[in-house]
N, C-alpha and C positions, 0 to 999 in steps of 0.2 A: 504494500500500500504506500501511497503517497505521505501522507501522515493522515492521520485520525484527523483534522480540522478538512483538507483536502478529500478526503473519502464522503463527510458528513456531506461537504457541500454538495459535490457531485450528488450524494443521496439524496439534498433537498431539491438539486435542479432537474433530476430527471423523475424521481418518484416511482421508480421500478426496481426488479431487480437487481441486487448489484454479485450476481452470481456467485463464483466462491470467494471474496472479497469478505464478504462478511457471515457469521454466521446464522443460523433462522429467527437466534435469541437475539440480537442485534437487530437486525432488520424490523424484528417485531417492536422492540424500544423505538427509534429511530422515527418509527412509523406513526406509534402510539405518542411520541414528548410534543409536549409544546415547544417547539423549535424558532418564536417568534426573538428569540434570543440568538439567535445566530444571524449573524450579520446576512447582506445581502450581494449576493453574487454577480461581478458586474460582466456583460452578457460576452466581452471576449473572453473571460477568466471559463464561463459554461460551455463555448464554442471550442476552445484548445482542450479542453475533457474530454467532452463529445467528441469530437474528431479521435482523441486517445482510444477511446472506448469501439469506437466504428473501425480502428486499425485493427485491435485486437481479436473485434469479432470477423472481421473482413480476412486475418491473416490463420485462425483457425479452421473456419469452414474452406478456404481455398491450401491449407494444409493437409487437408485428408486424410487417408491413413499415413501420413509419412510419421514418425517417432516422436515422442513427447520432447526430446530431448532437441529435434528438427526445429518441432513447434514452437521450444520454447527463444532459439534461437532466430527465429523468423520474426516473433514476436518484438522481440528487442531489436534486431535489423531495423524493422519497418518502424518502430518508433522513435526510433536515432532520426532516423533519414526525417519526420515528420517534425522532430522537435527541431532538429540542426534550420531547417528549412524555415521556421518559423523567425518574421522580423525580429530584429532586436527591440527590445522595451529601455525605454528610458527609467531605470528603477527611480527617480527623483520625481517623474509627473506619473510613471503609471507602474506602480509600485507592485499591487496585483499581480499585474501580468508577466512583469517581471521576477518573481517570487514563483509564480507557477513553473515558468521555463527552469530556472532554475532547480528547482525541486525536480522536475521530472528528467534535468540531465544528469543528477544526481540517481532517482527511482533506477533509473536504466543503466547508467555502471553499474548500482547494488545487484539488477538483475542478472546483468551479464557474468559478474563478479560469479552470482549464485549460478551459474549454465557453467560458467568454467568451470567451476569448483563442483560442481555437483554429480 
């Protein structure tokens, strides 16, 4: 996961399943809090997620039978190339989005980290 703030919001911007990401006892909190305490998601912060989210299912289903270990390497490929591709943010005026990029080219070493190592 990206961090638990980053997960929630994803949770509150799409309002669906967030697959194995979390668990059922999670999802059901998440679902059931008043979450009117969580700040609000500004709509490129929900677009760079979205897009995350559509790589992953997009790089699974077109994975096929090929090996988990393929899969999970496809995975990380495809969101390298997605994030790298993504303008730069000025962290001084758009803080947000700058903090998400970052986060997720961190997410993606960790994962890769975890494909190599694993």
């Amino acid at each position: 996961m990206l961090t638990d703030l980053c997960t929630i919001s994803y949770f509150r911007c799409q309002r669906q399943s967030m697959g194995n990401y979390l668990t059922e006892n999670e999802k059901e909190n998440l679902a059931g809090s008043d979450d009117s305490s969580l700040p609000d998601i500004p709509e490129s912060v929900q677009s760079i997620l979205v897009k995350c989210s559509k790589i992953v299912e997009r790089t699974l289903k077109e994975a096929g039978k090929t090996t988990k270990q393929q899969q999970q390497k496809e995975i990380g490929d495809n969101l390298h190339q997605y994030v790298e591709s993504i303008e730069s943010f000025d962290p001084c005026k758009e803080f947000n989005e700058h903090w998400v990029v970052d986060t997720l080219r961190h997410f993606i070493s960790l994962y890769w980290w975890k494909y190599l190592n694993g």
